[in-house]
C-alpha positions in Angstrom: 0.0 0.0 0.0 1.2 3.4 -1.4 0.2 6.2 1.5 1.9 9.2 3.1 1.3 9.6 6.5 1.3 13.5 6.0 -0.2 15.2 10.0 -1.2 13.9 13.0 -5.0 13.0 14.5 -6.2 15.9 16.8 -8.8 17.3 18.6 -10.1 20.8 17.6 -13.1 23.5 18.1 -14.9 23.6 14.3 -17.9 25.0 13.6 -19.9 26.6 16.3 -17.4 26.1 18.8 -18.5 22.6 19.4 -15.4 20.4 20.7 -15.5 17.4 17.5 -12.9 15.0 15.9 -11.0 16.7 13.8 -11.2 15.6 10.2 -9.8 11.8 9.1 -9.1 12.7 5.1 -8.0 10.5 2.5 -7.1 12.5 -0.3 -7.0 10.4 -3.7 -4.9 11.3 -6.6 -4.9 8.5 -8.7 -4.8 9.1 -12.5 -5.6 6.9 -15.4 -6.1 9.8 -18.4 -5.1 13.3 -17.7 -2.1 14.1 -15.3 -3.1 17.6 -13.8 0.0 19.3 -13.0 -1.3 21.0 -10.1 -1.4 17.8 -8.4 1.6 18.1 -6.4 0.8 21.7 -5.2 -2.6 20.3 -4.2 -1.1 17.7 -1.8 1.4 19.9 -0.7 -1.3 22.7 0.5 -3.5 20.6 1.4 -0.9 19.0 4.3 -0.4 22.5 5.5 -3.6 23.5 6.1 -4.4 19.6 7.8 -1.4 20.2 10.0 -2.6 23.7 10.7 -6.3 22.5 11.5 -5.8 19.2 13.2 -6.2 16.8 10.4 -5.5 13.1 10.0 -4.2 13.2 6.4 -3.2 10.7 4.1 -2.3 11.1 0.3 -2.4 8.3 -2.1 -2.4 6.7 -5.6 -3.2 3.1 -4.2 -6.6 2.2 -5.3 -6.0 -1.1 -3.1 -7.0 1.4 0.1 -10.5 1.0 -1.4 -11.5 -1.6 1.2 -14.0 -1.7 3.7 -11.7 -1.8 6.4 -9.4 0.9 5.2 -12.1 3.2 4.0 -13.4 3.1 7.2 -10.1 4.8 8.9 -11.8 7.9 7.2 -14.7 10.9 7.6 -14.1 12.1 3.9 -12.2 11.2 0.5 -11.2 14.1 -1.1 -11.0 12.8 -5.1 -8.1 15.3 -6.4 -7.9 15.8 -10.6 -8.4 12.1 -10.0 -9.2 11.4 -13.9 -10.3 7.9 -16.1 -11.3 4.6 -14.2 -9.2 4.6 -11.5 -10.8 2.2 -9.5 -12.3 -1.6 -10.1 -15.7 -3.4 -9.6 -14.2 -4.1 -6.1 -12.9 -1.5 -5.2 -16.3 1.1 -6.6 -18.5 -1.4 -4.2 -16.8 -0.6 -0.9 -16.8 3.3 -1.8 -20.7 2.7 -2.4 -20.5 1.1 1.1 -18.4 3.9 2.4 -20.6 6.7 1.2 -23.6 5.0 2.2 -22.1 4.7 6.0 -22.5 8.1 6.4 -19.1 9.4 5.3 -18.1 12.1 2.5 -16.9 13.1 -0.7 -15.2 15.8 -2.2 -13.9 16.1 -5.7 -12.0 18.7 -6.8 -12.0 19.3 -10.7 -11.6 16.6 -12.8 -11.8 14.0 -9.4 -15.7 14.5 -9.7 -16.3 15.5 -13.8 -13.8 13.7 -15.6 -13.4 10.6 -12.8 -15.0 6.7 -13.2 -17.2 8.2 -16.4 -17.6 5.1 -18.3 -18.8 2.0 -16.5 -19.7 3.4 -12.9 -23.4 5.2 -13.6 -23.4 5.3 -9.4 -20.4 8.1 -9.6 -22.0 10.2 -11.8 -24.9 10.6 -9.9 -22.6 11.0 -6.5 -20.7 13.8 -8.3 -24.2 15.1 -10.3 -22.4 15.8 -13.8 -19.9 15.4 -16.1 -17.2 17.0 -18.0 -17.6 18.0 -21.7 -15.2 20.4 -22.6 -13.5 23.7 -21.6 -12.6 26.5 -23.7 -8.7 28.1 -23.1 -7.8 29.2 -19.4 -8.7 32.7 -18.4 -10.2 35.2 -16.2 -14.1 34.9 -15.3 -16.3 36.2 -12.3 -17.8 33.4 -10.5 -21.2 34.5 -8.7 -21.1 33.3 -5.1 -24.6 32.5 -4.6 -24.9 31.6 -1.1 -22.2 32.6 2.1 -23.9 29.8 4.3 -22.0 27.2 3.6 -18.1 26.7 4.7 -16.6 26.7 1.7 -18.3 29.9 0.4 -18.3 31.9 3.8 -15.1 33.1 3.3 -15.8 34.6 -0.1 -16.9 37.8 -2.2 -20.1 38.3 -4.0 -18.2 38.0 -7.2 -14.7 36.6 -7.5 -12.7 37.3 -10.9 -10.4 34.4 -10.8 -8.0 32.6 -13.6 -9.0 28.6 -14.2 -10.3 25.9 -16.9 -13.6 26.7 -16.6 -15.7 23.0 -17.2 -18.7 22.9 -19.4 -20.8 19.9 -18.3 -23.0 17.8 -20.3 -26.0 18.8 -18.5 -27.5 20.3 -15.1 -26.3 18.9 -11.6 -30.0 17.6 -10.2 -31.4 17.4 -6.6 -28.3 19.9 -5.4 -27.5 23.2 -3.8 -25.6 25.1 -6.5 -23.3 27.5 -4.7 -21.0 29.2 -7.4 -21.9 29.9 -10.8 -19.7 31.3 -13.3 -20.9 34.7 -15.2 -20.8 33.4 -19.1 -20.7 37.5 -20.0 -17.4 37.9 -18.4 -15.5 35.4 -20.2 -15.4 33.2 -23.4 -17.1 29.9 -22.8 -16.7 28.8 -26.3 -19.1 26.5 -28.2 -20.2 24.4 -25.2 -21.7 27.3 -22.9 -24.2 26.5 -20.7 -26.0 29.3 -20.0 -27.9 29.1 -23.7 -28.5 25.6 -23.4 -29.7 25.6 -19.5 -30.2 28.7 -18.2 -27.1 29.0 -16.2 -23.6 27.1 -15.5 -23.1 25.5 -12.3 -19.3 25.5 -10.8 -19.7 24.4 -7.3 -22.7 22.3 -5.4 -23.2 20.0 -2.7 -25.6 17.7 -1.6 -26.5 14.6 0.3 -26.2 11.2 -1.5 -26.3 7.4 -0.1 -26.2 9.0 3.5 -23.5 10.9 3.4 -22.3 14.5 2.3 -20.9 15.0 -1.2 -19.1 18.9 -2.4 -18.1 19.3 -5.8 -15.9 22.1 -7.3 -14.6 22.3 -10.6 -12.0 25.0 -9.7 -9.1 23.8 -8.8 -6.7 23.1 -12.4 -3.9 25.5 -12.0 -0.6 25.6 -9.9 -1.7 29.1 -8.8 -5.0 28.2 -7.4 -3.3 26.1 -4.9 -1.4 29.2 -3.7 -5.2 31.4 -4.0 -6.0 32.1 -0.1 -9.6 32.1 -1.1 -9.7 28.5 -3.4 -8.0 27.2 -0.4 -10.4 28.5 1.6 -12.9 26.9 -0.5 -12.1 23.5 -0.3 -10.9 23.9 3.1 -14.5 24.4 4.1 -15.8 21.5 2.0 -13.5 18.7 3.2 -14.7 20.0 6.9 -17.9 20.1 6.2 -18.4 16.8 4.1 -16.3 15.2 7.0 -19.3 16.3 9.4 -16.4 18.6 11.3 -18.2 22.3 10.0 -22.3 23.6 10.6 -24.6 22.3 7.7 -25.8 25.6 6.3 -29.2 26.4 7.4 -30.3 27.4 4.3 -29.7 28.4 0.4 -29.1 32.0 -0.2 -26.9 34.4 1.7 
């Protein structure tokens, strides 16, 4: 088994100054397709900010941890620019398990849209869409739709920011949509969603199989691992999918 022991179990205050378990995370970077080559940086901050907040965290490639008893170590598995099958009939059984326990996902970029889209219809509907294409990187306003959740409190109404900005094939369903990009501010090429459906999604959570699920498709560049507020982002998703942050009371701000 292929695993970095990367910061120590601990006990800290989260959310409404409640005394909980800080967060066991497994964050997942395997990679069958696309090697994103922020991946690194991603690890790297993300064991900064565990060590700073408490975290148990351990980074891996192995898709042998995907056992019922290893799986189990864990509150949340964060899937990061995971991309292609990565994991087999086995192995996508005791994650099914896993989220169905009560535990939770979050997938950062491609780990949700571009992840386990060919023979595992159950992912899909965990992540609630999937990748079709993204026009060149640049700079767009995402709309921050609601502050309620923790990894939108820390944000402004309207965030200019540089990233691969995902089409998807269609609209997430049964979810909270929390950022949206603003089509007007940037080129979305042939694949924009906002003429097709309305609007385009970039960030959602909801409950699925009995446990939490956040999904974010910033997260391609070197810089965004360096961005104070994408970190603060995720930072408030793995928390709160790990059941260590307040579940927002409500949508809106």
């Amino acid at each position: 088994m292929k695993m970095k022991f990367i910061a120590a179990f601990a006990v800290a205050c989260l959310g409404a100054g409640v005394a909980v378990a800080a967060p066991r995370v497994l964050l997942f970077t395997k990679t069958v397709e696309f090697r994103h080559q922020s991946i690194p940086q991603g690890i790297a901050a993300l064991a900064v900010i565990g060590a700073k907040r408490g975290w148990q965290l351990d980074a891996t490639e192995d898709a042998q941890l995907f056992t019922d008893a290893d799986l189990a170590k864990y509150d949340v598995v964060v899937w990061l620019s995971t991309t292609g099958d990565v994991l087999n009939p086995e192995q996508q059984a005791a994650y099914e398990r896993y989220q169905k326990s009560g535990k939770g996902t979050v997938a950062i970029h491609a780990g949700g849209a571009d992840t386990e889209h060919k023979g595992w219809p159950w992912y899909r509907s965990l992540i609630g869409a999937e990748f079709l294409s993204h026009p060149s990187q640049q700079t767009a306003n995402i709309q921050v739709l609601s502050h309620y959740h923790p990894a939108t409190a820390g944000l402004p109404d309207r965030w200019p920011h540089w990233d691969e900005w995902y089409n998807f094939t269609a609209l997430p369903k049964d979810v909270t949509v929390v950022l949206a990009l603003d089509e007007t501010s940037y080129d979305p090429g042939p694949d924009g969603m906002v003429k097709k459906f309305g609007s385009h999604p970039l960030a959602w959570y909801h409950r699925f199989g009995g446990g939490r699920v956040f999904y974010t498709a910033l997260g391609h560049t070197v810089e965004d691992f360096s961005d104070p507020l994408f970190l603060s982002h995720i930072t408030g998703a793995i928390e709160w999918a790990a059941g260590a942050a307040d579940e927002p009371p409500h949508s809106g701000k």
